[in-house]
N, C-alpha and C positions, 0 to 999 in steps of 0.2 A: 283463519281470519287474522289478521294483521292489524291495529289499530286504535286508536286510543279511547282507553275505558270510556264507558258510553254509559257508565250506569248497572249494565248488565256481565259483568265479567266471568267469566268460566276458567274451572282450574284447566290448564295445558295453553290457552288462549295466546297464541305470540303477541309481541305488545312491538309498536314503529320501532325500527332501529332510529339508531342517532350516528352521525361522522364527524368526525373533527380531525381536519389536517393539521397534523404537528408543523413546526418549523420553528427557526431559533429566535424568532420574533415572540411565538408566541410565548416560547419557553422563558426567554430574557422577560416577559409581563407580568407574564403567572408566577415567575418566580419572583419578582421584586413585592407583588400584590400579598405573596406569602410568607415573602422572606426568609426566601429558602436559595439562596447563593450559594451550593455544593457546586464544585466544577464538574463532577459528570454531568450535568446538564448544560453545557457550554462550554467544554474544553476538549477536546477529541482527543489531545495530548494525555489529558492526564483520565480520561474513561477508559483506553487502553491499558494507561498504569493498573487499573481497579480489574480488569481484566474484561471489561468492556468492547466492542467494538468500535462502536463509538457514542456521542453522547445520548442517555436518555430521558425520556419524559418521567416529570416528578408523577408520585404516586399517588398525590395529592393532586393532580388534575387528570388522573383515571378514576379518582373516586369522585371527583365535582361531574367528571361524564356520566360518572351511574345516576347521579343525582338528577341530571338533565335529562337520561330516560326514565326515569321515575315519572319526574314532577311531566315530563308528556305524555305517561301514561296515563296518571290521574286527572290532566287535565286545569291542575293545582301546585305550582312548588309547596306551598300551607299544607297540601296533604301526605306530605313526606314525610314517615315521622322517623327514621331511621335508613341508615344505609350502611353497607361492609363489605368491605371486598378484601381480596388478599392476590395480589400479585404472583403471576406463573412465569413469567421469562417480561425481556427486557421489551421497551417497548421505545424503539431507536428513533430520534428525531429526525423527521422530514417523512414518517411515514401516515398512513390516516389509519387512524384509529377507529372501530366500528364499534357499538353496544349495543346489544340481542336481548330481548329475553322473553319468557314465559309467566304464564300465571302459576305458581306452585298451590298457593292454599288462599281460602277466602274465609274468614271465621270474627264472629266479632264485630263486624264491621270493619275488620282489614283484608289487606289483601297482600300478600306477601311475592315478591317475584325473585326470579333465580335470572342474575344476570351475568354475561358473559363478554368479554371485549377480545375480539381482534384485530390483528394489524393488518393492510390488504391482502398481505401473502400468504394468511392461513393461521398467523402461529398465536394459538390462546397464550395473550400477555395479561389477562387477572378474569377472576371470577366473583363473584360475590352475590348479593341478596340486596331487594330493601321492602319495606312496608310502609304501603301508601293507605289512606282511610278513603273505603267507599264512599263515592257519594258525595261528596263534600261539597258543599257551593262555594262559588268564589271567593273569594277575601274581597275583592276591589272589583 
């Protein structure tokens, strides 16, 4: 079953992916919004320098995607209480980016998932976890 927390969650349960197409638009946004202006993210010249192909997505909007499967798992961004990921290979602008995951443990009143991103072509660009609280009603 595929879908988002209903209340009733089970360990192994896959939870909706999520996609987000890269491009240098969005990169030049998310980077000014972070202010994070490293030229591998917008300079193919000098990603190459870094030993790059070419330029890639900050790692800081691989971790705001895990965040966005979380918070549609739960149903709640509020009920996100944590997130962590740790990057596997690069993850080249102009590709889509996909986030998977599972239900690992449910204890407490959390729920903890094992999430995974990758790029259309196959290749895992980061891994990570977060925990979202059961149950939660809305905020608004």
């Amino acid at each position: 079953m595929i879908a988002e927390f209903g209340g009733d969650a089970e360990v192994g349960q896959k939870i909706g992916s999520i996609a987000q197409q890269t491009n240098p638009v969005l990169l030049l946004r998310f980077g000014a919004a972070t202010h994070n202006a490293h030229r591998i993210h917008y300079d193919p010249e000098y990603a190459r320098i870094e030993g790059l192909d070419s330029p890639v997505v900050m790692a800081q909007l691989q971790g705001a995607l895990f965040f966005r499967a979380a918070a549609l798992f739960a149903g709640e961004p509020a009920a996100v209480v944590s997130v962590g990921w740790r990057n596997r290979a690069p993850a080249y602008v102009g590709c889509e980016l996909v986030v998977t995951g599972v239900v690992r443990e449910i204890s407490d009143g959390l729920i903890t998932l094992d999430l995974e991103e990758r790029a259309a072509d196959g290749t895992l660009c980061a891994v990570g976890e977060a925990v979202v609280i059961a149950n939660m009603k809305p905020v608004c």
